[in-house]
C-alpha positions as CSV (number, residue, x, y, z in Angstrom):
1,X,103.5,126.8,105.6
2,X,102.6,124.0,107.8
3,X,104.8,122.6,110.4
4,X,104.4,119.4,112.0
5,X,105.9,117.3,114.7
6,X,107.7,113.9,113.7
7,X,107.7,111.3,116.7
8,X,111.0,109.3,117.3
9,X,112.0,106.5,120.0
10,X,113.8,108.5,122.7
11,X,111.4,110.9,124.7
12,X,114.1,113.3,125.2
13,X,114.7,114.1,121.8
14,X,110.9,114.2,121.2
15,X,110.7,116.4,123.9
16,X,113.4,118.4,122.5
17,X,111.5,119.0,119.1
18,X,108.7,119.8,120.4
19,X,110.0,122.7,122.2
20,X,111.9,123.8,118.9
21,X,108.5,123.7,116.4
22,X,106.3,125.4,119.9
23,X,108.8,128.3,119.4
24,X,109.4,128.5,115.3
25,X,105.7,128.2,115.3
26,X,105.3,130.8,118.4
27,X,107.9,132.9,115.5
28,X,105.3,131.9,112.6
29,X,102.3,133.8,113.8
30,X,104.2,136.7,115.4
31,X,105.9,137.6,112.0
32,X,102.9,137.4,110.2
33,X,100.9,139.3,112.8
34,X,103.5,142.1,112.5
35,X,104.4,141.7,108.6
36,X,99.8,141.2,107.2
37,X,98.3,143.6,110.2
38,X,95.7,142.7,112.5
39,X,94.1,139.1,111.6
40,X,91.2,136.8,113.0
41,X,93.0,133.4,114.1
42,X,91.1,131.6,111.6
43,X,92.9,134.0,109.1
44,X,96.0,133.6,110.3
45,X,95.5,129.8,110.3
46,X,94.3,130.1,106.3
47,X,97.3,131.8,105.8
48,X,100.4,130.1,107.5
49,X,98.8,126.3,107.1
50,X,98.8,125.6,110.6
51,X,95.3,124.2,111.7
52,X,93.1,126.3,113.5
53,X,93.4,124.6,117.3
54,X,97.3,125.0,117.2
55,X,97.0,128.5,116.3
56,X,94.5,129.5,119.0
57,X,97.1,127.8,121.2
58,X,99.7,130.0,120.1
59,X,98.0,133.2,120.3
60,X,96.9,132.1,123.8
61,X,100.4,131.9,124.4
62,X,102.0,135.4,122.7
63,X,98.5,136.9,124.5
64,X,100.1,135.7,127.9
65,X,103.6,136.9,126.9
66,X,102.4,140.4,126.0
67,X,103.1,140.1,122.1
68,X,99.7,140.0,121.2
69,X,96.5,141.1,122.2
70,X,92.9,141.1,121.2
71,X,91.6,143.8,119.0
72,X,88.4,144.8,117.4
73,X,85.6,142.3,115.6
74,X,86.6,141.5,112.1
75,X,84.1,143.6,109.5
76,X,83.8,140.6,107.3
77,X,81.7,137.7,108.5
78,X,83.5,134.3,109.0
79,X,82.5,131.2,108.3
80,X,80.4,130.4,110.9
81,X,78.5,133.7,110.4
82,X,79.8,135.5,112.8
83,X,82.8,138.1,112.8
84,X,85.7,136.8,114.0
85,X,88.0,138.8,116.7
86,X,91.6,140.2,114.9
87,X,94.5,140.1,116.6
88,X,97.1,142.5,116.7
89,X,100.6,143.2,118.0
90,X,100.5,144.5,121.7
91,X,103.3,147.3,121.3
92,X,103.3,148.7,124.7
93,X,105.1,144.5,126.2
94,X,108.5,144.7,124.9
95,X,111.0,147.3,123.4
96,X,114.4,147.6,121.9
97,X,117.3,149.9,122.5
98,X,119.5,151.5,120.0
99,X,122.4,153.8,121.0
100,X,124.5,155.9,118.5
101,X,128.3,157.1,119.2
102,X,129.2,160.0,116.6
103,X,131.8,162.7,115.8
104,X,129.9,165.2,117.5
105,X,127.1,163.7,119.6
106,X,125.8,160.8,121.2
107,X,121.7,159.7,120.7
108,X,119.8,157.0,122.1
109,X,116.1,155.7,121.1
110,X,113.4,152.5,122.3
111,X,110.9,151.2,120.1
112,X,108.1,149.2,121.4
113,X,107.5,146.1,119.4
114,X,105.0,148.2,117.2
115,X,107.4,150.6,115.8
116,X,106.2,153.3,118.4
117,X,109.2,155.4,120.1
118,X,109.0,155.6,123.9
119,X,112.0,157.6,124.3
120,X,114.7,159.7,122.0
121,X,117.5,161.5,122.8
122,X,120.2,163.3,121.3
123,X,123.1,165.7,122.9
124,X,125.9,167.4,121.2
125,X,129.6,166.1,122.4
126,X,132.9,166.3,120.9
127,X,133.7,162.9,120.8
128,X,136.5,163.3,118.6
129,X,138.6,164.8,121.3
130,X,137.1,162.9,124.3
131,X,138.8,159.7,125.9
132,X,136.8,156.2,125.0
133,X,135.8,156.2,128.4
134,X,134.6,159.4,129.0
135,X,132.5,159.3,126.1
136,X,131.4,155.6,127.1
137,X,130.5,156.9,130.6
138,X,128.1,159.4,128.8
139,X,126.7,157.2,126.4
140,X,126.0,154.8,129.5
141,X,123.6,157.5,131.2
142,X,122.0,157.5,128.3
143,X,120.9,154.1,127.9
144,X,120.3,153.9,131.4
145,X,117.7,156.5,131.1
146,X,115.9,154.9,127.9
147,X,115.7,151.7,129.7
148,X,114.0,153.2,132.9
149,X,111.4,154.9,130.6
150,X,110.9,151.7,128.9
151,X,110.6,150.0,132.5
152,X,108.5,153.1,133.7
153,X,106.0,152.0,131.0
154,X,105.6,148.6,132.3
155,X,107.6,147.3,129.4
156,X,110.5,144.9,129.3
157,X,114.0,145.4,127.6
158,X,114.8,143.0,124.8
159,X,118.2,144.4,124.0
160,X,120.9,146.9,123.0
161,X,122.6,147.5,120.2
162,X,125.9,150.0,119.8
163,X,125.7,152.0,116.5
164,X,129.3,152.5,115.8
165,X,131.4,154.5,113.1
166,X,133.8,152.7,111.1
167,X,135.1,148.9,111.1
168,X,133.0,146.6,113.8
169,X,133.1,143.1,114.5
170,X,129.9,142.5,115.3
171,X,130.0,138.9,116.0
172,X,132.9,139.7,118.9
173,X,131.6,143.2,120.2
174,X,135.1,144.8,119.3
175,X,135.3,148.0,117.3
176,X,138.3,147.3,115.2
177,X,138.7,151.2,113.5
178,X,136.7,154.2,113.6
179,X,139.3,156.9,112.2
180,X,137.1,160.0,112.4
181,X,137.1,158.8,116.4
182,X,140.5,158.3,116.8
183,X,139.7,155.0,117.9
184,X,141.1,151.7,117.5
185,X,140.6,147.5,119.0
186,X,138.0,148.4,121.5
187,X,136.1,145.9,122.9
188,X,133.3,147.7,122.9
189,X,130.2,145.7,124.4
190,X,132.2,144.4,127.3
191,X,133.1,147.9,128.4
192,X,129.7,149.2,127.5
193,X,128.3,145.6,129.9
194,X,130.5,146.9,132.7
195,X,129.1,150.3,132.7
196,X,125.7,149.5,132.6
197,X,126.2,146.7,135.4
198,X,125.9,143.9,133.7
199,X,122.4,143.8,131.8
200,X,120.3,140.7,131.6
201,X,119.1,141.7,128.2
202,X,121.6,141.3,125.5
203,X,124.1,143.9,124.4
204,X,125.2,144.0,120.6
205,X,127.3,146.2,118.6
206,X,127.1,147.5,114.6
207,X,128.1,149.5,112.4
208,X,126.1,152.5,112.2
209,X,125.7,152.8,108.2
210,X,124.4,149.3,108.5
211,X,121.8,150.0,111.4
212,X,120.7,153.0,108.9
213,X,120.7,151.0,105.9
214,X,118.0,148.4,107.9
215,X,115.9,151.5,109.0
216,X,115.7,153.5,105.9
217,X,114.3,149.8,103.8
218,X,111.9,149.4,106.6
219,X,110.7,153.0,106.1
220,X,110.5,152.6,102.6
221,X,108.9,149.8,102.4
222,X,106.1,150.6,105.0
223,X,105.7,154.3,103.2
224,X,105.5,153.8,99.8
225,X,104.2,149.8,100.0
226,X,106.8,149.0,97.4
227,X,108.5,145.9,97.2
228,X,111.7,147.2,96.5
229,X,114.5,144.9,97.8
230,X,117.7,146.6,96.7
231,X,119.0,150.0,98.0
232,X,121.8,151.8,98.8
233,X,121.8,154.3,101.4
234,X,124.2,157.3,101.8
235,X,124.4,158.8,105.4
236,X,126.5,162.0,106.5
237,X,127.8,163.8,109.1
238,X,131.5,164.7,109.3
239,X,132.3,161.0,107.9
240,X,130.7,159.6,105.2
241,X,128.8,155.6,105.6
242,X,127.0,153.4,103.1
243,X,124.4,150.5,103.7
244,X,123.7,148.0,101.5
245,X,120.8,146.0,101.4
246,X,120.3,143.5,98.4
247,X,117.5,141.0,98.0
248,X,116.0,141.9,101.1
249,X,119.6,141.5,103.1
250,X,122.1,143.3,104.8
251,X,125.2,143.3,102.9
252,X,127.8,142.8,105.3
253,X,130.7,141.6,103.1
254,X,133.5,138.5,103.6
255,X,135.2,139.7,107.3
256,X,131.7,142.0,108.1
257,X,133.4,145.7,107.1
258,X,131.6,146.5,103.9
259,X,130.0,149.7,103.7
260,X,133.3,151.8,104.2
261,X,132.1,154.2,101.3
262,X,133.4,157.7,102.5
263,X,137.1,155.9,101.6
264,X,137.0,155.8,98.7
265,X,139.5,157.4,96.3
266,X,137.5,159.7,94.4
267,X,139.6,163.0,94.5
268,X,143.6,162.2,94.9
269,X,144.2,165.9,94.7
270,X,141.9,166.5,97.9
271,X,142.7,167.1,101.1
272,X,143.4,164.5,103.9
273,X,140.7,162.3,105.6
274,X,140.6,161.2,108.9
275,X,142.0,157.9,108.3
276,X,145.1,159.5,106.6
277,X,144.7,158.7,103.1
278,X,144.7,161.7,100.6
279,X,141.3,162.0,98.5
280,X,138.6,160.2,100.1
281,X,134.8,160.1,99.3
282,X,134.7,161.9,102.7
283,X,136.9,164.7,102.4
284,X,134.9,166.2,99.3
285,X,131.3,165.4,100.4
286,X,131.3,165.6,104.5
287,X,129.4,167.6,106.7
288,X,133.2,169.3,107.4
289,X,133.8,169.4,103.3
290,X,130.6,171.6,103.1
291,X,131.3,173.8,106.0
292,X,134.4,174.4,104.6
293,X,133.1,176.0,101.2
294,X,130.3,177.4,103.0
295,X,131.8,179.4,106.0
296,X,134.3,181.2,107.5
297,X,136.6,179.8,110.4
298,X,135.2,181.6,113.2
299,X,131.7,181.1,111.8
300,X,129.5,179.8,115.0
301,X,128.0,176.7,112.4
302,X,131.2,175.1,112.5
303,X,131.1,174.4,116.4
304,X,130.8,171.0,117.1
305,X,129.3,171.7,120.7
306,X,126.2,173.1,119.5
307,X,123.6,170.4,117.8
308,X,123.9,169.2,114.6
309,X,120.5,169.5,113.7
310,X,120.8,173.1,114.3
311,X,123.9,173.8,112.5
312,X,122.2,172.1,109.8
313,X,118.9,174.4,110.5
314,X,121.3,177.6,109.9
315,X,122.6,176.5,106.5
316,X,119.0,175.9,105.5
317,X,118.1,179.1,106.3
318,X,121.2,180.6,104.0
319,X,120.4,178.4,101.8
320,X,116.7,179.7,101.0
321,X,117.9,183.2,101.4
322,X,119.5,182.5,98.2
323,X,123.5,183.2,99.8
324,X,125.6,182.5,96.9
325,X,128.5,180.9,98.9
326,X,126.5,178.3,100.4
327,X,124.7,177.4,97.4
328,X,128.0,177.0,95.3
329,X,128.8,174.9,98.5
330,X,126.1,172.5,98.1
331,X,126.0,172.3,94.2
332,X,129.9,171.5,94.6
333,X,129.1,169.0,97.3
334,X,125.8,167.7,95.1
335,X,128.1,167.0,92.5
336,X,131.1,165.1,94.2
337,X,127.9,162.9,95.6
338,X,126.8,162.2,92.5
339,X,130.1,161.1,91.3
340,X,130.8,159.1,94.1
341,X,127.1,157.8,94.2
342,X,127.3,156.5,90.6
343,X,130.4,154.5,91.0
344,X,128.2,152.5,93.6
345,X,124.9,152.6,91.2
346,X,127.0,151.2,87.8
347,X,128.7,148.1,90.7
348,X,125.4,147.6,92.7
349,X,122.4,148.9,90.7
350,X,120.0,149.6,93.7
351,X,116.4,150.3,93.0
352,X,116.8,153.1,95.5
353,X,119.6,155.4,96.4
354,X,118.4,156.7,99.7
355,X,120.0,160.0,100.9
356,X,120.2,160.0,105.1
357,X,122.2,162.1,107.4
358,X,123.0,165.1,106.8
359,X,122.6,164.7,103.0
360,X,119.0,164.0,104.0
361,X,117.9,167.4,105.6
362,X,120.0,169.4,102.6
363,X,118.6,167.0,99.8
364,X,116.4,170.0,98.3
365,X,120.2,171.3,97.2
366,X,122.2,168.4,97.1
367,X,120.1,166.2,95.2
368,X,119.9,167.8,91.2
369,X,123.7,168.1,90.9
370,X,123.9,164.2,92.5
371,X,120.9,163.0,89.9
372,X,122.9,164.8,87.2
373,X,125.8,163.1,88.0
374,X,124.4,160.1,88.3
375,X,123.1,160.0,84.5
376,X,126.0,161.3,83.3
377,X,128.5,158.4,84.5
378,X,126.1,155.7,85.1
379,X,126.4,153.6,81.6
380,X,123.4,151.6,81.9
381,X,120.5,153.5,80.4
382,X,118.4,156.1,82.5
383,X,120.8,155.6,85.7
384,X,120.2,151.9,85.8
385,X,116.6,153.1,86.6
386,X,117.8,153.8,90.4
387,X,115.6,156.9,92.1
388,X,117.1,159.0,94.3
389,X,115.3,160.0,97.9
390,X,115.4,161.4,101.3
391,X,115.5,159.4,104.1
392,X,112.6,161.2,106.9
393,X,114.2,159.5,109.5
394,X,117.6,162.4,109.8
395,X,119.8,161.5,112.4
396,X,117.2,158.7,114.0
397,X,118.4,155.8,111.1
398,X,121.0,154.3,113.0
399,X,119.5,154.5,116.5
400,X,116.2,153.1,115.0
401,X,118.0,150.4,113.1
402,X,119.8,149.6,116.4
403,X,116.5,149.3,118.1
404,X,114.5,147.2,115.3
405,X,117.7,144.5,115.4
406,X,117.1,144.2,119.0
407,X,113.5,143.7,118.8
408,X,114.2,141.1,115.3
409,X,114.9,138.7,118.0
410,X,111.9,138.5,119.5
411,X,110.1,137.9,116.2
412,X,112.8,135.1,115.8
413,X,111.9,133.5,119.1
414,X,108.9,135.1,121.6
415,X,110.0,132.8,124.2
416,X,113.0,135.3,124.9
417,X,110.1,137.3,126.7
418,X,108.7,136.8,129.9
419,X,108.1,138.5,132.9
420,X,110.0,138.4,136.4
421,X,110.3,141.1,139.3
422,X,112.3,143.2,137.8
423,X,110.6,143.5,133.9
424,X,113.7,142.6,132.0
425,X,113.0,140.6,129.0
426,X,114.4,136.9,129.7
C-alpha cells in the first residue's frame, strides 16, 4: 500500500504527521520483513508501494535499531543486473517475555524477535495451596532470570505478559476469578510491577487459553503454510481453557472473559468443579478427571510436586504397555472431549480443533473417541469439515503466546526500541 504525507498550514501538526506515517511506515516494512522472509529493498518496495528512496531510509533506520539486518545477495538478478542484497529480521535485538501461573507449576519463556527461544523454564509448585504472594514472589525470580539472559545476550526487553487461569481483565491488569487458584480481584500487574521493581518495559496480563490460542495459529500456520483463519484450541491440565481465534482474531468476547470452556454444563450428574458448580466440562475431562479413573490414591502420578510433564510421561508409558485401566481412562476421557468439543464445532465451526495441554501429549488415546464423538453430534455434514490436531508446543502455548503479544508491539511500532545504558527496550 502506499502511504504519503499530506502538508497542512501549522508546522506543528505537519510535524506531528510526519512522525506518525515515519513510524506506520517503520511498521510497514517490519511486518512484511517478518510475515514474506528475507527481501531485497527494491522487493520490499514493489511489494508495499512505497518508492524505493523511502524504503532504503527505513531499513537504514530498523538496521540502526537492531530490527533488521543485512543478509545474503539475492539469487535472482535485479533490474540493474546485479543481485540485490535481502534483508532479514535481526532476531538476536529485541525479545519478549511470557510468564505462566498454573495449578501446579509456574513456567517462564523469551523469544527473540525471530521466533528463537533464549530461555525456558518450568518448575513444579502447588499453587493451589500457596498464598498469591508467595507464589508471585516465585514467579518474580523467574522473570527476573529470563530477563537477565535476555540482557546477558545483548538484547533488550520489550515486555511481559502474565498468562493467567480463569477470568482477566486485561485492559486493567486485575485477575477477576481463577477458581481452580482459589483466587479472586487481584490486581495482578501492579503486584507483579512491585516485585520486579518497577520495569521500564511494559507489563501485561491475559488469559492463558487465549495466549495459547495465539500460539497454536501461529504454529499452524508457519507448519503446514495453510491459510486457515478459524480454530479452536482445547488446552488441559487440572482445569480445562479454550481459545478462539476467528478470521484471523482473537475472540475475546463483550466484557473480555470468553473462552471459559471447562464450565460448561456437560455432565449434571458429575462431580464438583473447582468453581463450585456440579458437572463442568472440567470435572469429566481434566488432567485430575483422568487421574482419577486411571490411578489409585496413593499412586505417586497424582503428586502435584513432581512435574507435570513427567506425570504425564508415566501415563504414556501405561498407556503403551497396554494397562487396561488407563486406557478405559483415556477412551472415557476421549469421549467426554468429544462431546464437549462438538458443542463448540456445531456454535463455531473452526477449520481446526487444536488439542494442547495435556490433551496434546495424550492425543494418540484421546483423539479417536473425541473424532467419534465429534461426527456423531456434530449435525453439519462430515464434522463441519473441522480436523482435529495436536498442538507441538505442550505446556510452552501460553508462555509463547505471552511472549509473541509482547514482541506484537514492536511490529506495531519499532520506535518502542532503542538502546540506553542499561539495554531495556524504550
Amino acid at each position: 500500500m502506499t502511504l504519503t504525507d499530506g502538508r497542512r498550514p501549522g508546522g506543528g501538526m505537519v510535524a506531528a504527521d510526519h512522525v506518525s506515517l515515519r513510524r506506520n511506515n517503520l511498521s510497514v516494512v517490519l511486518r512484511h520483513v517478518r510475515s514474506e522472509g528475507p527481501k531485497s529493498r527494491a522487493r520490499i518496495a514493489a511489494d508495499t508501494g512505497l518508492n524505493k528512496a523511502t524504503v532504503s531510509s527505513l531499513v537504514a533506520e530498523l538496521v540502526e535499531r537492531g530490527l533488521l539486518r543485512d543478509g545474503r545477495a539475492e539469487s535472482e538478478r535485479g533490474a540493474l543486473g546485479r543481485p540485490g542484497q535481502l534483508v532479514e529480521l535481526d532476531g538476536s535485538a529485541v525479545c519478549g517475555v511470557g510468564a505462566e501461573i498454573n495449578v501446579d507449576y509456574l513456567a517462564v519463556t523469551a523469544l527473540d524477535l525471530s521466533g528463537d527461544t533464549i530461555i525456558e523454564r518450568r518448575v513444579p509448585l502447588d499453587v493451589a495451596h500457596l498464598e498469591p504472594g508467595t507464589t508471585l514472589d516465585r514467579l518474580a525470580e523467574l522473570v527476573d532470570e529470563a530477563v537477565t539472559a535476555v540482557g546477558a545476550r545483548g538484547g533488550q526487553t520489550a515486555g511481559l505478559t502474565l498468562a493467567a487461569p480463569g477470568l482477566v481483565h486485561s485492559t486493567t491488569g486485575s485477575l477477576k476469578l481463577a477458581p481452580n487458584l482459589g483466587w479472586g480481584e487481584l490486581q495482578i500487574v501492579d503486584a507483579m510491577r512491585d516485585r520486579l521493581g518497577g520495569p521500564a518495559y511494559p507489563v501485561r496480563v491475559d488469559n492463558e487459553a487465549n495466549l495459547a490460542a495465539l500460539a497454536a495459529y501461529s504454529e499452524l500456520r508457519k507448519d503446514t503454510g495453510s491459510k486457515v483463519e478459524d480454530i479452536v484450541l482445547l488446552t488441559g491440565a487440572v482445569g480445562v481453557g479454550g481459545g478462539m481465534v476467528a478470521g484471523g482474531h482473537l475472540l475475546r468476547g463483550g466484557r473480555g472473559f470468553s473462552g471459559e470452556v471447562g464450565h460448561m454444563p456437560v455432565a449434571p450428574a458429575g462431580g464438583i468443579c473447582g468453581c463450585g458448580r456440579t458437572g463442568c466440562w472440567e470435572t469429566v475431562v481434566g488432567l485430575t478427571a483422568l487421574l482419577n479413573k486411571a490411578t489409585d490414591a496413593d499412586d505417586p502420578v497424582r503428586d502435584p510436586s513432581l512435574d507435570v510433564e513427567q506425570r504425564l510421561a508415566e501415563i504414556t508409558r501405561r498407556a503403551e504397555a497396554g494397562g487396561a485401566r488407563t486406557l478405559r481412562a483415556l477412551a472415557d476421557v476421549g469421549t467426554w472431549l468429544g462431546i464437549g468439543g462438538a458443542i463448540l464445532v456445531n456454535i463455531l465451526n473452526p477449520d481446526v480443533l487444536v488439542l494442547g495441554g495435556y490433551f496434546a501429549v495424550l492425543g494418540p488415546w484421546l483423539k479417536e473417541p473425541l473424532e467419534s464423538a465429534i461426527r456423531d453430534r456434530v449435525i453439519a455434514p462430515d464434522g463441519g469439515g473441522c480436523r482435529v490436531v495436536q498442538s507441538e508446543l505442550g505446556f510452552t502455548a501460553a508462555v509463547r503466546g505471552g511472549a509473541q503479544i509482547s514482541l506484537d508491539q514492536v511490529f506495531l511500532d519499532p520506535t518502542l526500541v532503542g538502546r540506553d545504558a542499561t539495554g531495556v527496550a524504550q
